[in-house]
C-alpha positions as CSV (number, residue, x, y, z in Angstrom):
1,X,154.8,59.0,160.4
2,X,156.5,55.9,161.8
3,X,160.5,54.9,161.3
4,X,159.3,52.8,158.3
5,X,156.4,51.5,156.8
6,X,156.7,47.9,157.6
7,X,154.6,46.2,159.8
8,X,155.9,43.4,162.4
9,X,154.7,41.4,164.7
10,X,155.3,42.7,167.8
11,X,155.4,38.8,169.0
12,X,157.9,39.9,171.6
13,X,154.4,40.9,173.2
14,X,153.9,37.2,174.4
15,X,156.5,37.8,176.8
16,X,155.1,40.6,178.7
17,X,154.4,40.2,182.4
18,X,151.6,42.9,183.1
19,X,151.3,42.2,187.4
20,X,148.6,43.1,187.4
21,X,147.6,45.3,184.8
22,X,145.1,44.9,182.0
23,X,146.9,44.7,178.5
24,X,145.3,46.5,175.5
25,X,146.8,47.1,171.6
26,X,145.9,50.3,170.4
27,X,146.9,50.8,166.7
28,X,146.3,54.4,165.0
29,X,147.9,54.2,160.9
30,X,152.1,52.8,161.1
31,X,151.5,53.7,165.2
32,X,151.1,50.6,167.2
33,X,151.2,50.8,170.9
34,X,151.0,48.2,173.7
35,X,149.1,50.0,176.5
36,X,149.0,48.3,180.4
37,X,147.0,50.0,183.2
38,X,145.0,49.7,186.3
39,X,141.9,49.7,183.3
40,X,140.7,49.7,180.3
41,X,142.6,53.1,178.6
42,X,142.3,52.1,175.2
43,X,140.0,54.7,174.1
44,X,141.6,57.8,175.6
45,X,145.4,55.9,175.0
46,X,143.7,56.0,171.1
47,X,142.7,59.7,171.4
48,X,146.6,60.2,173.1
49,X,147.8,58.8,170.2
50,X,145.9,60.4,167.0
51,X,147.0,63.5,169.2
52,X,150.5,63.4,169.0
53,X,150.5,62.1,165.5
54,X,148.3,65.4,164.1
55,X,151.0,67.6,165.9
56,X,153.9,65.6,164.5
57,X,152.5,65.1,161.0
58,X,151.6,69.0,160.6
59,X,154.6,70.1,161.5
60,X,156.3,68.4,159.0
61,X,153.9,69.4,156.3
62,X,155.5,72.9,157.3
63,X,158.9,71.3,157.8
64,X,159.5,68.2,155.6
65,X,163.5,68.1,156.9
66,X,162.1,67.1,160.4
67,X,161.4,63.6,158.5
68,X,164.3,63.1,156.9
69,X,166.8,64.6,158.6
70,X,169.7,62.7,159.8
71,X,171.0,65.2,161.3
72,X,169.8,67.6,164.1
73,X,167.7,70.5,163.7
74,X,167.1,74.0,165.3
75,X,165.1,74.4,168.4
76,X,161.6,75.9,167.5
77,X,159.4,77.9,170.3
78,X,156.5,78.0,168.2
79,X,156.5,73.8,168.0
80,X,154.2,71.4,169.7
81,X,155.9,70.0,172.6
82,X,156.1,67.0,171.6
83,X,157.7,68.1,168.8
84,X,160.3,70.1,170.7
85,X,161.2,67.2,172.9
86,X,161.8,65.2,170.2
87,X,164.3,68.5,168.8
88,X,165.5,68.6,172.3
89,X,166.5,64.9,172.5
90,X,168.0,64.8,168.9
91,X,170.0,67.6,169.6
92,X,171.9,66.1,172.7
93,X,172.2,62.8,170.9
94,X,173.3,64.0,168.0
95,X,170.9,62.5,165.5
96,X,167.5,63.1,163.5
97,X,164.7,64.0,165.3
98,X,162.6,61.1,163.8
99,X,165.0,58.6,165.7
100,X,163.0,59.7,169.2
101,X,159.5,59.7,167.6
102,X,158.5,56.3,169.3
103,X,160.0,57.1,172.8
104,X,158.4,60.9,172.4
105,X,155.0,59.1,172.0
106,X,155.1,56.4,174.6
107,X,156.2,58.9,176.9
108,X,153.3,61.5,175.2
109,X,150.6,58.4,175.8
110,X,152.1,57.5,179.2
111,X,151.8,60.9,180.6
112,X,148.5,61.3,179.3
113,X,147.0,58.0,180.9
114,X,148.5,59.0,184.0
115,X,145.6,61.7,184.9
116,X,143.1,58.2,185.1
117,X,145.9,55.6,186.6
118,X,148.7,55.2,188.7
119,X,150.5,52.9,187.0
120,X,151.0,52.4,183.4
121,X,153.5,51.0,181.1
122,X,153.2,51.8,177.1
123,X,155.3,49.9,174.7
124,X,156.0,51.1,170.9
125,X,158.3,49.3,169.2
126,X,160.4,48.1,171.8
127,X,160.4,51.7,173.4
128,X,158.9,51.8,177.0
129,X,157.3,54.6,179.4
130,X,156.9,52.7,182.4
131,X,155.5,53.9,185.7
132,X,154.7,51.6,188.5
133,X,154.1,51.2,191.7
134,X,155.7,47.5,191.9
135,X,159.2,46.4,191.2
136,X,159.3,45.1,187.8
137,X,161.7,43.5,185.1
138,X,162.4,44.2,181.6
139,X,163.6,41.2,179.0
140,X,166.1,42.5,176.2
141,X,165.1,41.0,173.2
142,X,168.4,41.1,171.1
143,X,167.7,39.1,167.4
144,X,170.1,36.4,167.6
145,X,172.0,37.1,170.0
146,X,172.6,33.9,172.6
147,X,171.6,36.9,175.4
148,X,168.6,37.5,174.0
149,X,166.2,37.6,176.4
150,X,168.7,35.9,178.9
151,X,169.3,39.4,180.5
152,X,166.8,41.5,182.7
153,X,166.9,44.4,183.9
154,X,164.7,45.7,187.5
155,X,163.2,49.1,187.4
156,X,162.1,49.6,191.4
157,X,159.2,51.9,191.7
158,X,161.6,54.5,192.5
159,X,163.1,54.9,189.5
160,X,159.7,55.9,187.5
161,X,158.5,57.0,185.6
162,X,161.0,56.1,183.4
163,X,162.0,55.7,179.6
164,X,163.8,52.8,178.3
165,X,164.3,52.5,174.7
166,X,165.9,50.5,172.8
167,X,168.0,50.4,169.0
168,X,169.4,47.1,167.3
169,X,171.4,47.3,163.8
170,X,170.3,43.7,163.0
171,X,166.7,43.6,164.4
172,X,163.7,45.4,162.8
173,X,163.8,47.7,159.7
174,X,164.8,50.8,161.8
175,X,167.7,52.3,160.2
176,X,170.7,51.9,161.8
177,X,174.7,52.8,160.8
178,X,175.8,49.7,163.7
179,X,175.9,46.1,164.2
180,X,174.5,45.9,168.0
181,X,172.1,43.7,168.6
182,X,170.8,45.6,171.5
183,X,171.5,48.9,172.9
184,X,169.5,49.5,175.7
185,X,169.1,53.5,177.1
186,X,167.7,53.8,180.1
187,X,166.5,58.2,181.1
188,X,163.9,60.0,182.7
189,X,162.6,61.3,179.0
190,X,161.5,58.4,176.8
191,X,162.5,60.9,173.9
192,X,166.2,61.1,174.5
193,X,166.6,57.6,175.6
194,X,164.9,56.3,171.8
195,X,167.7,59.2,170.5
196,X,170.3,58.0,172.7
197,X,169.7,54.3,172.0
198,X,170.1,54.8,168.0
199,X,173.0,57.5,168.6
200,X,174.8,54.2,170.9
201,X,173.6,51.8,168.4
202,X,175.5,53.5,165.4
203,X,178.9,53.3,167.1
204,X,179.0,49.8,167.9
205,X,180.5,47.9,164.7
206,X,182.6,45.4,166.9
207,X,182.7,44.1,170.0
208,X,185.5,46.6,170.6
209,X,183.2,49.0,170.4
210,X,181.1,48.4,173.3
211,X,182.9,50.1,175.8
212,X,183.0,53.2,173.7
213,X,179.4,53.3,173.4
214,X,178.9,52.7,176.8
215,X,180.9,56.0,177.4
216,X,178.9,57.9,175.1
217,X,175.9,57.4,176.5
218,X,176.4,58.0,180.1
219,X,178.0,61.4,178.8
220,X,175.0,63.0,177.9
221,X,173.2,65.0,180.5
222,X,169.7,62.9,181.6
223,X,170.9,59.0,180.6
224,X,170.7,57.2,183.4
225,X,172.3,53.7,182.5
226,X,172.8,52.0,179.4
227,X,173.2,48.3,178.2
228,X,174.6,47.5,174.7
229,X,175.1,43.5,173.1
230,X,176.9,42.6,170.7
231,X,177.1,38.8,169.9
232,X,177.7,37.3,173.1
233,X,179.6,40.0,174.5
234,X,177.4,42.3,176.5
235,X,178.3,45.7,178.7
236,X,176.9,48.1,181.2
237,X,176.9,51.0,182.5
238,X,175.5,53.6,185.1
239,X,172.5,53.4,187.0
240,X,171.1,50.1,186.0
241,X,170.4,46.8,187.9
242,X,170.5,43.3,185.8
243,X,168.1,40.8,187.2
């Protein structure tokens, strides 16, 4: 069900700062989740997850397209809603509906933990649902880039929950039709933000193209701020505080 069927280290999990919170990976088939609470979630963050995956998977056993699709698709009542918020976010970013799965689940698990703790943060892939009670900062890991991981950005309790996703064209095997090494979408929905981030992502070829990206994404109605790197030429825009 994942965007591909390689595994990878998640080694960018060594860098977490949980304040706090206890850490737990929960791993259900190509899902792998980093889960951080006030407790020990992992079983009910593992029952969140095998959830969301038996909604996604049978609908596309009725609807192969919503795999593959590059393109977005129709708006469907009798969906899980899961799966219409990841229909929803596709459609105003103007991609496939699998480029928000990961957002749509952190944001799914989130939610779902929230009914035991007040704070929680759920990382999949570099896609975060982050709600907390503390000020907190984010690392941007960006491949090879010489900002990688030289840039933070604060979330203030505020602000959450919160989604912030992230797409690279030269990290990870997601696909990709850019060359960013980071494009960093910051929205209330997880969902859009993972859409918006690979929808950002695919316009950025060149440096040049930054700006333009940057534009994009603050266009669509629920992004909040956006951060997109390219070599060592960085930009951003909206709501959104570097550390």
């Amino acid at each position: 069900m994942g965007k591909n069927k390689h595994y990878q280290e998640r080694f960018y999990r060594k860098w977490v700062n949980s304040g706090g919170l206890l850490t737990r990976e929960v791993i259900v088939g190509e899902t792998d989740v980093f889960v951080s609470a006030e407790k020990d979630f992992s079983k009910v963050a593992e029952g969140l997850v095998k959830e969301c995956r038996a909604e996604i998977e049978s609908y596309i056993k009725k609807h192969p397209g919503f795999k593959t699709s590059l393109e977005p698709l129709s708006g469907d009542k009798d969906a899980a809603d899961i799966v219409k918020d990841m229909i929803r976010s596709s459609r105003l970013a103007g991609v496939g509906p699998m480029a928000s799965v990961a957002g749509a689940v952190s944001e799914f698990v989130g939610k779902g933990l929230l009914r035991y703790t007040d704070q929680v943060i759920v990382e999949n892939g570099g896609d975060v649902f982050i709600k907390s009670t503390i000020e907190r900062t984010v690392a941007v890991f960006a491949g090879d880039s010489p900002l990688s991981n030289r840039l933070f950005i604060k979330i203030k309790p505020g602000q959450t929950p919160l989604g912030i996703c992230t797409s690279s064209g030269t990290v990870s095997h997601s696909l990709s039709f850019g060359k960013a090494d980071a494009c960093v979408i910051i929205s209330r929905s997880a969902a859009l933000a993972d859409a918006l981030a690979t929808a950002a992502c695919n316009r950025v070829k060149k440096a040049e193209d930054i700006r333009t990206a940057l534009s994009f994404a603050l266009s669509i109605k629920g992004i909040l701020g956006a951060l997109v790197i390219y070599g060592k030429d960085f930009g951003v825009s909206g709501d959104i505080e570097l550390a």
